[in-house]
N, C-alpha and C positions, 0 to 999 in steps of 0.2 A: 602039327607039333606045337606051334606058337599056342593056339587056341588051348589044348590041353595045361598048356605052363602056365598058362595066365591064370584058367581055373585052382591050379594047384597053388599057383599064391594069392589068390584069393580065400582058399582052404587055410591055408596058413596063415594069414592075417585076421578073417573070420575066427578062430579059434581061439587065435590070443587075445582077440578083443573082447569074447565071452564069458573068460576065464573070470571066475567068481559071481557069474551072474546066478538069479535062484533057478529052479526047477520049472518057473511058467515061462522060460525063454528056448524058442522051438530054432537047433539047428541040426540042417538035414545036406547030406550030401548024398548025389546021386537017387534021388528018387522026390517023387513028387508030397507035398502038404496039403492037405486040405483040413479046412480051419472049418468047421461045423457050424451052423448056426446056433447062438448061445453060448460058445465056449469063448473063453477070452485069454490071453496071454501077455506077454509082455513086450517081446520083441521076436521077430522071425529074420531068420538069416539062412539063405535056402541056395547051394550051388550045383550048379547044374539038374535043374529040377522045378517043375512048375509050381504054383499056389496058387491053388483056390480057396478063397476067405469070403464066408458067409459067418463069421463071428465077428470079434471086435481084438483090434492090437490099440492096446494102451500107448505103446511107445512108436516104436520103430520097425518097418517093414524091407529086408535087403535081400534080391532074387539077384542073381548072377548065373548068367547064362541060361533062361529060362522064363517063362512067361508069370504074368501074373492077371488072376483077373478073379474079379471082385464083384461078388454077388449083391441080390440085392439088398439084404440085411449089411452088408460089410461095412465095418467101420474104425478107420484108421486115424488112432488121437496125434500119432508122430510126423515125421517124415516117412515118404515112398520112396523110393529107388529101384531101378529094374538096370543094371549094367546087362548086355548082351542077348535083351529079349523084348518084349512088348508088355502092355498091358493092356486089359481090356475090362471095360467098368460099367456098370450097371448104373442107371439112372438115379437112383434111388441110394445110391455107396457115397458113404459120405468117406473125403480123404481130407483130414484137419490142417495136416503142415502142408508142405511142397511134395510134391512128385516130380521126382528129376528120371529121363528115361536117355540113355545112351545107346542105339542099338548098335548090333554089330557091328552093320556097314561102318560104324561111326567108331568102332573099336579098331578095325581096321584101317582106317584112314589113317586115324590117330598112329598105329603101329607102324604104316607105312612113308610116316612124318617124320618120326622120330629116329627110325633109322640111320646110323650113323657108319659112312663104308671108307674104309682107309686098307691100301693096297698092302699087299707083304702081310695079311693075319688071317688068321682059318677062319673060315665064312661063322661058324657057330657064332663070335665075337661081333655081327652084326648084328645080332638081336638079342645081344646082353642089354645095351643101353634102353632102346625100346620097353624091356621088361622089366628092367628095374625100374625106369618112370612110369611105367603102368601099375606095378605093385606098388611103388612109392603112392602114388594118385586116390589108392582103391585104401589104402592105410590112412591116410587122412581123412576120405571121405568117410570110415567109419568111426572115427577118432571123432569127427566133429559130431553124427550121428546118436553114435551112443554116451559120449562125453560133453555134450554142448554147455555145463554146466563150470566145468575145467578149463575149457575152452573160453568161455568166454569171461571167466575170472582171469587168468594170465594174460588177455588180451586188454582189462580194461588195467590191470598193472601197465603192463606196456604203453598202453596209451596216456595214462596220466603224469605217471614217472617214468618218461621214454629215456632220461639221460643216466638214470639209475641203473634202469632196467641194461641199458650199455654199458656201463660201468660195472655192474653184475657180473654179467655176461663175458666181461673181459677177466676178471678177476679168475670169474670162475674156471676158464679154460686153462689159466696157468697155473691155477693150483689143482689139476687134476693129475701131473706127470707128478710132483710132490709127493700128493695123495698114496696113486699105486705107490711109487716107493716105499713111503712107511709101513703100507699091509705090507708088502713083498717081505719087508726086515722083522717082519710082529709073523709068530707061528699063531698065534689066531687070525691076525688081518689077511692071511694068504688066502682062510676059507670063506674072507670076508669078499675078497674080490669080485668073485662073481656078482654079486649082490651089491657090489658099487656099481659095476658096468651095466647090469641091468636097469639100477634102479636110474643111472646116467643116463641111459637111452629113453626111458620114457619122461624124463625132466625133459631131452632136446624134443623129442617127437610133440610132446604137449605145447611146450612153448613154440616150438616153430609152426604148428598148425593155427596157433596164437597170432600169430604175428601176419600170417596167409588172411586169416580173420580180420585184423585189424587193418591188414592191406587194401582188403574190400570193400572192409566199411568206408572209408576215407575216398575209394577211389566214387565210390557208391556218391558217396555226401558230392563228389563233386559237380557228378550230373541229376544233386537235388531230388535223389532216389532214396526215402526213409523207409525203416521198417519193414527190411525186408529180412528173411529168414535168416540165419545163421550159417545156414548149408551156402547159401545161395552166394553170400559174403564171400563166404571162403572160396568160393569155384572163382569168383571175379578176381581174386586175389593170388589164385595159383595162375591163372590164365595171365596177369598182366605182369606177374613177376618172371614165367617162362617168355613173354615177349621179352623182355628186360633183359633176359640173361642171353639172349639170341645176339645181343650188338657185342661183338665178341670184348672192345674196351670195359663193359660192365658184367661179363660170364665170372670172372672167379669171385669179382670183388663182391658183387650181390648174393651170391650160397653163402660166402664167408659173414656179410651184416647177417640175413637172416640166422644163420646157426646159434651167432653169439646174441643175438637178440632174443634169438627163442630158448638158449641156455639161461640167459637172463633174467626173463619172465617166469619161467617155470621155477628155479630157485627162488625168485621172491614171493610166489603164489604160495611156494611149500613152506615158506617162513612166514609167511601171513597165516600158514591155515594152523600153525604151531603156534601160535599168539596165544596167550589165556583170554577168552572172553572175560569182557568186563561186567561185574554183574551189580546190577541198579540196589 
């Protein structure tokens, strides 16, 4: 049952993260890919379902719950990822970024970690938390994926103008209850609403995957580790902020900095990308 849920939010995160990409981006659920030799694409995002790639992915390669393996013509310009399966490669396959592989066992453990059991609640309620940090987990890591470009613009805001970016971020939350109000009282801003909370949710999600990012790099810089992938940043950065939230004195206060830090960064990344260019 867990197994099934987890692929279904993965289905659902996969989908919203594709949403506006062109025609050469292959997402398949429930049945297997194979990638021809000669044919090329742009990104593949494949759940519960094998690929085989004897072509070439320009970008990015994402198999959940299923194997991947790569021919000898294959060749992959982005990052790999295989959540819930293997991969198996040909001598001759070239993979350009990283290859991160998580197998099951290892989903499991993770599920079995997370678990959280408090007496007096219907058992279901034990593996709500679990599942929401595994879809939270799988939403980042395709955020950074297909977005590394967002990602690391909001994160080098944050870095530079960190006290800004806080200050943003503080502003911004209190003027969001304001906000709704006035749509609530404006018969146009009612049908605006939607369309504030949405477009609110992907401002936090970007800037907080930002800030995971820039958590990494720093923690990276301190054991004199450069240049290492983007992906790679951000995993060190989710992994050392969930230690961090484990000492129960720093659990609330640390989700609350990141939130407003990554409200903060994503609002100034969207007022930097509204700038007029200056032209010579």
């Amino acid at each position: 049952m867990i197994k099934k849920t987890i692929i279904l939010l993965c289905l659902i995160t996969s989908m919203f993260m594709l949403q506006g990409f062109s025609d050469e981006n292959l997402f398949r659920h429930d049945e297997d890919v194979t990638i021809e030799e000669g044919t090329t694409v742009n990104n593949i995002v494949c759940i519960n379902g094998n690929v085989t790639l004897n072509g070439t992915v320009k970008e990015n390669i994402v198999v959940f719950n299923g194997n991947l393996t790569l021919g000898k013509n294959a060749d992959i310009k982005g990052e790999t990822v295989i959540i819930g399966g293997a991969i198996t490669k040909s001598r001759t396959a070239k993979t350009m970024g990283g290859v991160t592989t998580i197998s099951s066992d290892q989903i499991t453990k993770l599920s079995h970690s997370l678990k959280y059991y408090e007496p007096k609640k219907p058992i279901f309620l034990d593996f709500i938390k679990p599942l929401i940090n595994i879809s939270f987990f799988i939403l980042i890591l395709l955020t950074v994926i297909f977005f590394p470009k967002t990602v690391g613009g909001a994160s080098f805001i944050a870095e530079t103008r960190p006290w800004k970016t806080l200050f943003t971020g503080i502003l911004s939350s209190v003027l969001i209850f304001p906000i709704i109000v006035l749509l609530l009282i404006s018969l146009i801003g009612i049908t605006l609403i939607p369309v504030f909370i949405i477009a609110l949710i992907l401002i936090i999600l970007f800037g907080t995957v930002a800030i995971y990012q820039l958590v990494g790099k720093k923690i990276s810089g301190l054991f004199r580790i450069k240049d290492i992938p983007i992906l790679w940043e951000t995993l060190v950065g989710i992994i050392s902020i969930y230690l961090i939230g484990l000492i129960p004195l720093f659990c609330s206060a640390i989700t609350i900095v990141i939130a407003t830090l990554g409200l903060g960064a994503g609002v100034l990344y969207i007022a930097q990308l509204r700038k007029p260019k200056k032209v010579d």
